[in-house]
matplotlib code that plots the C-alpha trace (Angstrom):
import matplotlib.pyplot as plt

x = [65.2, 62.3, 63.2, 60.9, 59.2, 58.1, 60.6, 59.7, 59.2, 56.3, 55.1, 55.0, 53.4, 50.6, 49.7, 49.7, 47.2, 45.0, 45.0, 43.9, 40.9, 39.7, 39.7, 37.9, 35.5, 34.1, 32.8, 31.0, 27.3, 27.3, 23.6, 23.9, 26.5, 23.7, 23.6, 19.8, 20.4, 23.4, 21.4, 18.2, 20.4, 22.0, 19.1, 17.2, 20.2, 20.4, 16.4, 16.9, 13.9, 11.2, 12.2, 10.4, 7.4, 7.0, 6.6, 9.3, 12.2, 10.8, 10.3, 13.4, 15.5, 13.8, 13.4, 10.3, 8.8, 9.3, 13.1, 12.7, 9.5, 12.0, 15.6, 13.2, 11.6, 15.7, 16.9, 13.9, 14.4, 18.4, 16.5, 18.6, 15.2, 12.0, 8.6, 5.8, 2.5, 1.5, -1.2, -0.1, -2.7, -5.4, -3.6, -2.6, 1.0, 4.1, 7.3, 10.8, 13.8, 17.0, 17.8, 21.1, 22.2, 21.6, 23.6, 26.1, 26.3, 26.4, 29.3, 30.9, 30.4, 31.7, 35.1, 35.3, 34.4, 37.3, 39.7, 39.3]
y = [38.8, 38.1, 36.0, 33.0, 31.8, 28.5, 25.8, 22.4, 20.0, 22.3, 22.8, 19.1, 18.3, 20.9, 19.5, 16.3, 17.1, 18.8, 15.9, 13.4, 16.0, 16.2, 11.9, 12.1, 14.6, 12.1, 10.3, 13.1, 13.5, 16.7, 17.0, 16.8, 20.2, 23.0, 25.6, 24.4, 20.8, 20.7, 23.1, 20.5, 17.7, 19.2, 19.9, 17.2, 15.4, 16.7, 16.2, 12.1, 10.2, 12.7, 14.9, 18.3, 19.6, 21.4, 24.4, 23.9, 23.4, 26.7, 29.1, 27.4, 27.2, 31.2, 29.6, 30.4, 27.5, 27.1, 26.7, 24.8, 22.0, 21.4, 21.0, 18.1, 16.6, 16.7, 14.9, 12.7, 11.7, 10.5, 8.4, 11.1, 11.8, 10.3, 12.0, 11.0, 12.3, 13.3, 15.0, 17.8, 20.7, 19.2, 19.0, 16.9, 17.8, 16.1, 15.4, 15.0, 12.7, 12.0, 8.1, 6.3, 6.9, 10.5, 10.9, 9.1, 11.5, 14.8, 12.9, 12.6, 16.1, 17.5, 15.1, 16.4, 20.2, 20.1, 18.9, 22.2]
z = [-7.2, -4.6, -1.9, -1.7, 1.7, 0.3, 0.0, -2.1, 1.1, 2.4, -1.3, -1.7, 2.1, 1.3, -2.3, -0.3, 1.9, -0.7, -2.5, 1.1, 1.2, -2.2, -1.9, 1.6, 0.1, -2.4, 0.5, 1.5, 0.0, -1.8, -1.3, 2.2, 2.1, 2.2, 5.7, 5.4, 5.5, 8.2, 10.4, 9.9, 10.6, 14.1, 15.2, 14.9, 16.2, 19.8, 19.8, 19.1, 18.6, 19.6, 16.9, 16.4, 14.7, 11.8, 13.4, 15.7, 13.1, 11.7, 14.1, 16.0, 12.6, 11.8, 7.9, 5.9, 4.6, 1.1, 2.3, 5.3, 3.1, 0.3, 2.7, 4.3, 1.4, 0.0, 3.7, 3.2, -0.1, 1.2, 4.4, 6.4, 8.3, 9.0, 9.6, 11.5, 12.1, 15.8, 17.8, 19.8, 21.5, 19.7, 16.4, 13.5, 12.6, 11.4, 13.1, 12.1, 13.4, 12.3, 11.2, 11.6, 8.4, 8.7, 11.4, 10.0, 7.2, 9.5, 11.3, 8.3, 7.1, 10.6, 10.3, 6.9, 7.7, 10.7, 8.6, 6.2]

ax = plt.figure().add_subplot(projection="3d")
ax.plot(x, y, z, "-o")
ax.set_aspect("equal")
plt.show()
């Protein structure tokens, strides 16, 4: 007979703490949970208000921009970020920031995330 390393205490104390993370992770947004979005997110976050361009986010972020256009339009459509349009070197672009309640929800991701 194989000898068994598990004994029912630590069986029931991990089932336990499965369950606390699948009832935390309902609190998470699942649209939010993309390497796209959470890289978006972070970086806009250490930028604060001034943001960062278009441009920016993608050479900074190395995403092409049919990935990078529809992870904003998605974090815009949540009110995670806000754009605004600005003039830099003579030109008309469009900047990116992070709201509140975006950062609220990549604080939340990252409790959740160091808890796995």
């Amino acid at each position: 007979m194989k000898e068994s390393y598990l004994n029912l205490p630590s069986v029931l104390y991990f089932m336990s703490e499965i369950r606390e993370l699948v009832r935390e992770a309902h609190g998470i947004n699942s649209k939010l949970v993309s390497v796209p979005r959470l890289l978006i997110l972070a970086s806009l976050e250490g930028l604060g208000q001034d943001g960062a361009a278009y441009r920016e986010l993608k050479a900074g972020l190395e995403m092409d921009d049919g990935l990078l256009y529809s992870n904003l339009e998605a974090l815009k459509g949540m009110g995670y970020i806000e754009e605004k349009g600005v003039r830099l070197e003579n030109k008309d672009m469009t900047s990116y920031h992070i709201t509140g309640e975006g950062k609220e929800a990549l604080d939340g991701a990252r409790a959740w995330f160091d808890k796995i």
